[in-house]
C-alpha positions in Angstrom: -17.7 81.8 -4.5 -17.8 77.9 -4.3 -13.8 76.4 -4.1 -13.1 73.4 -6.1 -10.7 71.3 -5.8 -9.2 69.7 -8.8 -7.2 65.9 -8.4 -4.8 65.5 -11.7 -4.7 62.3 -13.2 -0.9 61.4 -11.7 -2.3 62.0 -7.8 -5.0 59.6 -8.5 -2.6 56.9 -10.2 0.2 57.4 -7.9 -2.8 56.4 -5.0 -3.5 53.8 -6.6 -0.2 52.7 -6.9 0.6 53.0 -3.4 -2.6 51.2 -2.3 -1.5 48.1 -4.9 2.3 47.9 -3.3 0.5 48.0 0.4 -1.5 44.9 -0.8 1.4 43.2 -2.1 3.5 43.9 1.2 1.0 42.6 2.9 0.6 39.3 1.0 4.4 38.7 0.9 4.1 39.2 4.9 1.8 36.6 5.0 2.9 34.2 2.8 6.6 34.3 4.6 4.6 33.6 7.9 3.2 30.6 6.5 6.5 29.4 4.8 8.4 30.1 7.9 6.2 28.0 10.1 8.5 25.4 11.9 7.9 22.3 10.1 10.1 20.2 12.4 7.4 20.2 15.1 5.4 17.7 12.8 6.5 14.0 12.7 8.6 12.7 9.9 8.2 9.1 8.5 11.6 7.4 8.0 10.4 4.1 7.5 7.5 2.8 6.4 6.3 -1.0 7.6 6.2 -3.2 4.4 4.4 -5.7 2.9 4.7 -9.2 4.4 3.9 -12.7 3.6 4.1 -15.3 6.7 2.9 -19.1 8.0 -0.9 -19.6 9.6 0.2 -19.6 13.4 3.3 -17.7 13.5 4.2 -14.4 14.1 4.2 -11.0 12.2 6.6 -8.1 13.1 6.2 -4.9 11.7 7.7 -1.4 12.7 7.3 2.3 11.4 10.4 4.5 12.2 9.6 8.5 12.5 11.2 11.6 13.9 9.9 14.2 16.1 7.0 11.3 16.9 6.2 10.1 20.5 2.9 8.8 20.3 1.9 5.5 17.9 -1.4 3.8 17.2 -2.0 0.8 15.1 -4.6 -0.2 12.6 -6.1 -3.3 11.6 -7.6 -2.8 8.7 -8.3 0.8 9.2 -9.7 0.1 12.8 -7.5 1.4 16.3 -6.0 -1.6 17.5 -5.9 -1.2 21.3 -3.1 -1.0 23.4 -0.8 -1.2 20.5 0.8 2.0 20.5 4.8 1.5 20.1 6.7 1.8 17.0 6.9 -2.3 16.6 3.3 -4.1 16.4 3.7 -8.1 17.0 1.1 -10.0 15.6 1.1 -13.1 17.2 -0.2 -16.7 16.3 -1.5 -15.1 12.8 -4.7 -16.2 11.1 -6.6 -16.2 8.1 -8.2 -12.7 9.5 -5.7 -10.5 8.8 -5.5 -7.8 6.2 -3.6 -4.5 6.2 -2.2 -2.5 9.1 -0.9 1.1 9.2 -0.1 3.2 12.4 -0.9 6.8 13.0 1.9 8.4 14.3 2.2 12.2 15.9 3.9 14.3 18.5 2.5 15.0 21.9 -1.1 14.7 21.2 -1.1 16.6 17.6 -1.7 15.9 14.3 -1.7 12.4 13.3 0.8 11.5 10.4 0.0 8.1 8.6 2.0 5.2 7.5 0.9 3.2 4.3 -1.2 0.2 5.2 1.0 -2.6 4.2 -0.6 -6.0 3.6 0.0 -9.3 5.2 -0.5 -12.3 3.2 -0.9 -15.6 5.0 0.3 -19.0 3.6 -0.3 -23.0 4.7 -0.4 -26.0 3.3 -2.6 -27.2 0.5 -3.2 -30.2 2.3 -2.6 -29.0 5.7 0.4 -31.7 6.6 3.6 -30.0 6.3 5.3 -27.5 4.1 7.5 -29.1 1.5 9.1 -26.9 -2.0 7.2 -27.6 -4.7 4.0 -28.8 -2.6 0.9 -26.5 -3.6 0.5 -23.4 -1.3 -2.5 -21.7 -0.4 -1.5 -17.6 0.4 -4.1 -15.2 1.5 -4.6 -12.1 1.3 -6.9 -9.1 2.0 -8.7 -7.6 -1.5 -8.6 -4.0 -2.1 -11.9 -2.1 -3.8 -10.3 0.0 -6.7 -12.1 0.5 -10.1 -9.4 0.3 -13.2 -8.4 -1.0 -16.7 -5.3 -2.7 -17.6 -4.9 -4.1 -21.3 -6.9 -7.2 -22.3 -5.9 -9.1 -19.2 -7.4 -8.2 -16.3 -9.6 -5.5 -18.7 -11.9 -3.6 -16.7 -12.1 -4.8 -12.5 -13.2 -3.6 -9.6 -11.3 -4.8 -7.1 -7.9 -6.7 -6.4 -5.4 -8.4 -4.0 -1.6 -8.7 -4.3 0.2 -11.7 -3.1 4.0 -10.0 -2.6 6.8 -10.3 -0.2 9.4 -8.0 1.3 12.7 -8.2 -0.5 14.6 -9.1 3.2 12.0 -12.4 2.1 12.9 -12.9 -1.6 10.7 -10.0 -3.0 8.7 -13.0 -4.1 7.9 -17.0 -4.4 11.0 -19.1 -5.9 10.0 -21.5 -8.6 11.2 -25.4 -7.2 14.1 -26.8 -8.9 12.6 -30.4 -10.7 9.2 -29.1 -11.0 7.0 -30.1 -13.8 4.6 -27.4 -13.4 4.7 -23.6 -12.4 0.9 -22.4 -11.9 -1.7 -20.0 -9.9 -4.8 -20.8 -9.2 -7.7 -19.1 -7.9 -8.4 -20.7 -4.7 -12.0 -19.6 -4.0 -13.9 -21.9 -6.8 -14.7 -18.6 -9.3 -14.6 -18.3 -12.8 -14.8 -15.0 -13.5 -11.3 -14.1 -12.0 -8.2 -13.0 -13.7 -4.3 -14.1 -12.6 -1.4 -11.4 -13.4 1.9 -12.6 -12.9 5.2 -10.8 -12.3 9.3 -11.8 -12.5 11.5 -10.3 -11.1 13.8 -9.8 -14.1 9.7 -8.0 -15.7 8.5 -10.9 -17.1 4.6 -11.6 -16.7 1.8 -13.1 -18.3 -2.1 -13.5 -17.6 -5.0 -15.6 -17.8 -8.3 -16.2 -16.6 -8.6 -18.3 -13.1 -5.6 -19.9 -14.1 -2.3 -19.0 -14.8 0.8 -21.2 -16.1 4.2 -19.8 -16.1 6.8 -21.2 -18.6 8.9 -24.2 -17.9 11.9 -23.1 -16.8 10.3 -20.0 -15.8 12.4 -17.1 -16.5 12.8 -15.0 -13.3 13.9 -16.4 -9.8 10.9 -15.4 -8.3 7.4 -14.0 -8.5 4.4 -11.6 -7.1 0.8 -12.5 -8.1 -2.1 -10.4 -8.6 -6.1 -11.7 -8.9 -8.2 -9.6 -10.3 -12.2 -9.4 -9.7 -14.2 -7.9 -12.4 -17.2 -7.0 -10.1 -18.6 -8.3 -6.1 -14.7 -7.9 -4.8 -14.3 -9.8 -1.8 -14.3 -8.3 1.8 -12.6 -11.4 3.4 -9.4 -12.4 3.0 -9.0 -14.3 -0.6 -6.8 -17.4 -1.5 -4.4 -18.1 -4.4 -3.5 -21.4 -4.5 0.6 -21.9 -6.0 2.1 -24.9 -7.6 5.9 -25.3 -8.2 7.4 -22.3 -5.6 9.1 -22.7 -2.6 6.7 -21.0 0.3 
């Protein structure tokens, strides 16, 4: 006679529940042995380099500050600059090249870790003799491809470049004392541009090509913004300011 053996209905769920709970443990093993990985073998950013805005022919300095880091390589623009690769990057006898620069910065050979690419906006004379408050200024700075819409003015754009400054620099231009006028210009010749500008106390208007702050203007200084609609620039790209003290 043939034997058969019978499995009740609790064996099979009490297997099953076993198997599940094995799973589980085995998960929660895992997962604790990826939350317990040492995270102070990767380099920490403690200070990022910042925006900058600085005379044709002088000098730039910027610096990134990081833990657990020994190893530091500067970009231009997203491109390895070589032999730069200590926390400070000098960039001497500026010109109207200039854009962005970020560093990479790791531990021994390991992961890189970036910094944000801060801009560097260039300024001279108008008229190329001297700097004087109030004179018009001509700053440069490197547009950024980035597709967006923002109210009326700008509207739609494709692309843009800030004109800023660090706070240890103001934050911003200072309008002149005795001027008449307070504007920004495009500097380039096109029409199709739009100017944002912004107080430091939030005030900010816009226009098309040109823009003409009010008289006395209400904030002690100001950031600038142009705006291109389409074809955005890959050269650096001229605002040309009236009124401010460079």
């Amino acid at each position: 006679m043939s034997k058969h053996v019978l499995q009740m209905p609790g064996v099979i769920a009490r297997a099953a529940i076993t198997a599940t709970l094995v799973a589980i443990a085995t998960n929660t093993v895992q997962a604790q042995t990826a939350d317990d990985l040492d995270q102070s073998a990767f380099p920490i950013i403690t200070a990022q380099p910042t925006d900058q805005a600085v005379f044709a022919g002088s000098n730039a300095v910027l610096t990134v500050q990081a833990v657990n880091a020994d190893t530091f390589q500067w970009q231009s623009n997203g491109v390895a600059i070589a032999g730069q690769t200590n926390s400070t990057l000098v960039v001497q006898n500026v010109g109207m090249n200039v854009g962005s620069f970020s560093c990479n910065v790791s531990l021994s050979g390991g992961d890189a870790v970036p910094t944000r690419a801060a801009s560097l906006n260039v300024m001279q004379p108008l008229d190329g003799v001297g700097v004087y408050p109030g004179d018009p200024i001509v700053v440069s700075g490197l547009p950024k491809a980035s597709n967006g819409v923002q109210g009326t003015c700008p509207g739609s754009y494709a692309g843009y470049v800030n004109y800023t400054k660090t706070i240890a620099q103001g934050w911003g231009w200072a309008p002149t004392n005795g001027a008449t006028a307070f504007t920004a210009s495009d500097g380039s010749g096109r029409t199709d541009t739009k100017i944002l500008y912004m107080g430091k106390f939030g005030d900010s208007g816009c226009d098309q090509t040109t823009v003409t702050l009010p008289n006395p203007p209400p904030s002690p200084s100001y950031r600038f913004t142009v705006f291109f609609p389409k074809n955005v620039p890959t050269t650096n790209y001229p605002i040309i300011l009236t009124g401010f003290n460079p």
